[in-house]
N, C-alpha and C positions, 0 to 999 in steps of 0.2 A: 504493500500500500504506500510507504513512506517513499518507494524509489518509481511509483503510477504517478506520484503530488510531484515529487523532483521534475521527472522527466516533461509533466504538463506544468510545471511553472518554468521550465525552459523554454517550451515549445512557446507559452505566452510570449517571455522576453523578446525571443527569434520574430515573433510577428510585431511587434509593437517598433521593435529595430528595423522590418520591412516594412513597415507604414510610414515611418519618422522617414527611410531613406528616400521614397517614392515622394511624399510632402518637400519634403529637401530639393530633389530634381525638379518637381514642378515648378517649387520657388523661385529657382535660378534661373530656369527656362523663362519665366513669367521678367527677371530683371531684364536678361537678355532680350528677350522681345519688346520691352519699352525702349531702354537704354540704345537699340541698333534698329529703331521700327523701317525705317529708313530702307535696310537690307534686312527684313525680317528674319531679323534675329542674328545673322552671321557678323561677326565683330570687327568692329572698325579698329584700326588705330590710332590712340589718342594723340603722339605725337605727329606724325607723317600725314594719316589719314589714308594710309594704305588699306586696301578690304581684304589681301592677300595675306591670311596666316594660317598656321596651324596649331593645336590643342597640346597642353601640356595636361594631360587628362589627370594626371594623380594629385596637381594642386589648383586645378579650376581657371590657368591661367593658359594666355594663346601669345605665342611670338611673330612676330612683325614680318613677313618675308623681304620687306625693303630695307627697314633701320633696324635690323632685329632688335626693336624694345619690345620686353614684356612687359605684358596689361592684363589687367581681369577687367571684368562689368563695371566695379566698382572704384577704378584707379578714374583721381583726377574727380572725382564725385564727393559729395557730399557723406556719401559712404566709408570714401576710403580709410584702409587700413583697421576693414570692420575686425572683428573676431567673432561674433554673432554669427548663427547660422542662417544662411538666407529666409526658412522658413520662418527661423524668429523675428529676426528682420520684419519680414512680411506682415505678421503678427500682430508687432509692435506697428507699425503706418496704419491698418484698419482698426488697432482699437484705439490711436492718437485722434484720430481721423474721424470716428464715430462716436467719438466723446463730445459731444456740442457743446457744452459748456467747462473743455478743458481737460486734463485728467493731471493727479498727481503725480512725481517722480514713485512716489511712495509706493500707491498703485499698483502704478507701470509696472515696478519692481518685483511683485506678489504675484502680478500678470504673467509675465514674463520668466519669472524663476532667475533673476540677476541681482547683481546689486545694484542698488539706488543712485551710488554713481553712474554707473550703465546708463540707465535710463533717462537720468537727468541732463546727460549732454545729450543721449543720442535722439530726447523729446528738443531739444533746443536748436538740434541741430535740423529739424524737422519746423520748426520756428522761418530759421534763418530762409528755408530752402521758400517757405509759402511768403515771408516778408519779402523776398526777389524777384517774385509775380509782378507785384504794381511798382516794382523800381521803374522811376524816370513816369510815369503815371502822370498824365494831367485829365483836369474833371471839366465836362461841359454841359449844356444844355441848363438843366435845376439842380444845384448843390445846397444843402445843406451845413452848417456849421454850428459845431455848441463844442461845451468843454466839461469835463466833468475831472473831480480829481479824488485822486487814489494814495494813500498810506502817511506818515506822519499821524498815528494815532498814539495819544499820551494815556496811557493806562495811569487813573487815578489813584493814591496813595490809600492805603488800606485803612489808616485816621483818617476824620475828617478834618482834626487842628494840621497835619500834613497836604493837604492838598491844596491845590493851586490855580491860578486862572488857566485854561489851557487855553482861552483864545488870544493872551498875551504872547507878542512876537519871542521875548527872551526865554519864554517857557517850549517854544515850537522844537522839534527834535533835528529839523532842515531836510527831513526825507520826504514831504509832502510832495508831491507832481503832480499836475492837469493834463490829463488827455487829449487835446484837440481835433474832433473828428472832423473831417471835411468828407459827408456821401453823397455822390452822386445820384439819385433817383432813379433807378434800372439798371446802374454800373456799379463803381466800386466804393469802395470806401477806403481813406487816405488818414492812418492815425498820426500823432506824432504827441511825443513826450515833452514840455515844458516846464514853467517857474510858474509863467501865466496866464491865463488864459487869453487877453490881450494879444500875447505874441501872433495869435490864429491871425491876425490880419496879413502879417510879413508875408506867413505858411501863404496863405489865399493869395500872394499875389507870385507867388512860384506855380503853381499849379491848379489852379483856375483860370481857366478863359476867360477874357476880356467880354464876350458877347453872354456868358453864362449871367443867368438868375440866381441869386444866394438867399437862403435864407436866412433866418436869424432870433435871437431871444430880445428883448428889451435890451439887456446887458449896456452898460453906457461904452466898453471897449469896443464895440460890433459900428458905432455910429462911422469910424473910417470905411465903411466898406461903401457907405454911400459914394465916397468917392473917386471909388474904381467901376463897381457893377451896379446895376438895377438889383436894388434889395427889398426884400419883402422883410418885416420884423411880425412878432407874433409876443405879447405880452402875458406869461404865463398863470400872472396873477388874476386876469380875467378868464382864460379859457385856455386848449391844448391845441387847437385848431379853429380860425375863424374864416375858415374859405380861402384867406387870400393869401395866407403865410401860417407854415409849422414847421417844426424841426422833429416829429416823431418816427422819421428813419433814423436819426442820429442818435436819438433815444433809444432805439431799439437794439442796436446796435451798445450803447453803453450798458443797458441792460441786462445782455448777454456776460460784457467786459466783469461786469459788476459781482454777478455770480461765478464768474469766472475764479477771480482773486479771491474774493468772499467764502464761494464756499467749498472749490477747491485748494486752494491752496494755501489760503487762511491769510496772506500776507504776501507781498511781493516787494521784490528789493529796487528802489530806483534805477539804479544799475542794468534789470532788465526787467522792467516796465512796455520798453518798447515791443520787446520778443512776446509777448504775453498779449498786446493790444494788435503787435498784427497778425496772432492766430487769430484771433473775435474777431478781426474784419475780414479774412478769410474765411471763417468759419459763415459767419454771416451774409457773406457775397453771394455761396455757394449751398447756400441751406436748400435750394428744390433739386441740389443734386440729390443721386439716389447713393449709398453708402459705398456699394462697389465699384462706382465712377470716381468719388471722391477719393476711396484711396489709390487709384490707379494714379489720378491727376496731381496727386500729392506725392507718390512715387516718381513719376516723370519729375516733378518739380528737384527731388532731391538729386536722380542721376544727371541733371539738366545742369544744376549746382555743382559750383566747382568747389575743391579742398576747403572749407570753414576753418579761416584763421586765428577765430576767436574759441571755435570747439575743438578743434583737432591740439589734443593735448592739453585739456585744459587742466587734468588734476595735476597735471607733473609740473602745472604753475602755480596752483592752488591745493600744496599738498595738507592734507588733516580736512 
């Protein structure tokens, strides 16, 4: 009986190692087919640009027949110098991807079966690849603009003779930052991290059209926009919409941003505030995608991406 249970918990292990390898091939086949759609699937060369190579089968890698450099899928990507297995990989982009409102490193990590650091670059690095969609981005037709702002929270002293005015400047902690959304109304949405909300006018006049409609809140910093664009304002203290001017894409949008921070990830560091506000605007862009489009196009978006100079090595600069 004891060597019936051995031999059928072997046989288990041998299929579950057959299913994992077959998931693994499909993976890779799935990167190759995005990363070289071009020549459906057969591999280009990153340097040269030669299509003429052949397979080094035992480590995944193909050599150049012209400059013989070796490359994988994932050289010069966003990916490179994974250790992950593509499967995980894969994984990891459809549940990044179908977390609408964010997901934690923490998560990830329990998800995934990795450590925390794992996840934590290689969700940022995932960040960077969807904030390089609307690089160079300009907005027209009806835009939208508001600002909402995020972190610098003073946790009150546990006395009441201890505590303190928290909305005194010398008591502020200096990590507080504004959002500044600028959406376009059928297109994208264009965040950017600030001191103040104000600054949104400068933002507006990089990438807004000149012939564009803007919206806007009462706010007294929004009155320069008068004199660039045709502005609509909308005074929130009376109503959210009065026919002629709202900003509730822009809200909706913050919204998202809002639960985002809040209730994933409880807090977020100025430092990267930005990485965080432009997954909610691509999450947001893309919300009537359907989940298995959205992670393909988030995939493409990472092999599309070159080396991340900010992630590629981050712990061995930020060691503990």
């Amino acid at each position: 009986m004891a060597q019936h249970f051995l031999l059928s918990a072997q046989a288990r292990t041998l299929s579950l190692r057959t299913i994992y390898q077959a998931g693994e091939d499909k993976a890779y086949e799935t990167f190759k087919a995005i990363r070289w759609a071009a020549t459906g699937g057969d591999p280009v060369c990153p340097r040269c640009g030669c299509v003429e190579s052949y397979g080094i089968a035992t480590r995944r890698k193909f050599k150049c027949v012209a400059c013989h450099h070796q490359f994988s899928v994932t050289s010069g990507t966003i990916f490179a110098s994974r250790k992950m297995a593509f499967v995980d990989l894969l994984a990891a982009i459809c549940i990044f991807t179908n977390a609408v409102k964010g997901i934690s490193s923490l998560q990830m990590a329990r998800d995934l079966d990795c450590q925390q650091k794992t996840a934590f670059v290689l969700c940022h690095k995932l960040r960077e690849a969807m904030a390089a969609e609307v690089e160079g981005e300009t907005l027209d037709d009806v835009v939208e603009i508001d600002g909402a702002y995020f972190g610098g929270h003073i946790r009150p002293a546990n006395h009441v003779d201890d505590r303190v005015d928290r909305r005194l400047a010398k008591h502020k902690t200096g990590t507080r930052r504004v959002v500044v959304a600028l959406r376009e109304r059928g297109g994208r949405t264009l965040p950017f991290v600030c001191l103040a909300e104000g600054e949104g006018v400068e933002i507006a006049k990089r990438v807004v059209d000149r012939l564009a409609v803007i919206h806007a809140d009462e706010a007294s910093h929004w009155d320069a926009l008068h004199a660039g664009w045709q502005t609509k304002r909308i005074n929130h203290s009376q109503a959210y919409s009065d026919g002629l001017g709202c900003t509730n894409q822009a809200e909706s949008y913050f919204s998202r941003l809002r639960r985002m921070v809040t209730g994933q990830h409880h807090g977020v560091s100025p430092r990267y505030l930005a990485q965080y506000a432009h997954e909610a605007a691509w999450k947001e862009d893309h919300r009537r995608m359907d989940n298995g489009a959205l992670a393909f196009r988030s995939l493409g978006l990472g092999l599309a991406h070159g080396v991340s100079r900010a992630w590629k090595g981050y712990w061995q600069r930020h060691a503990g």
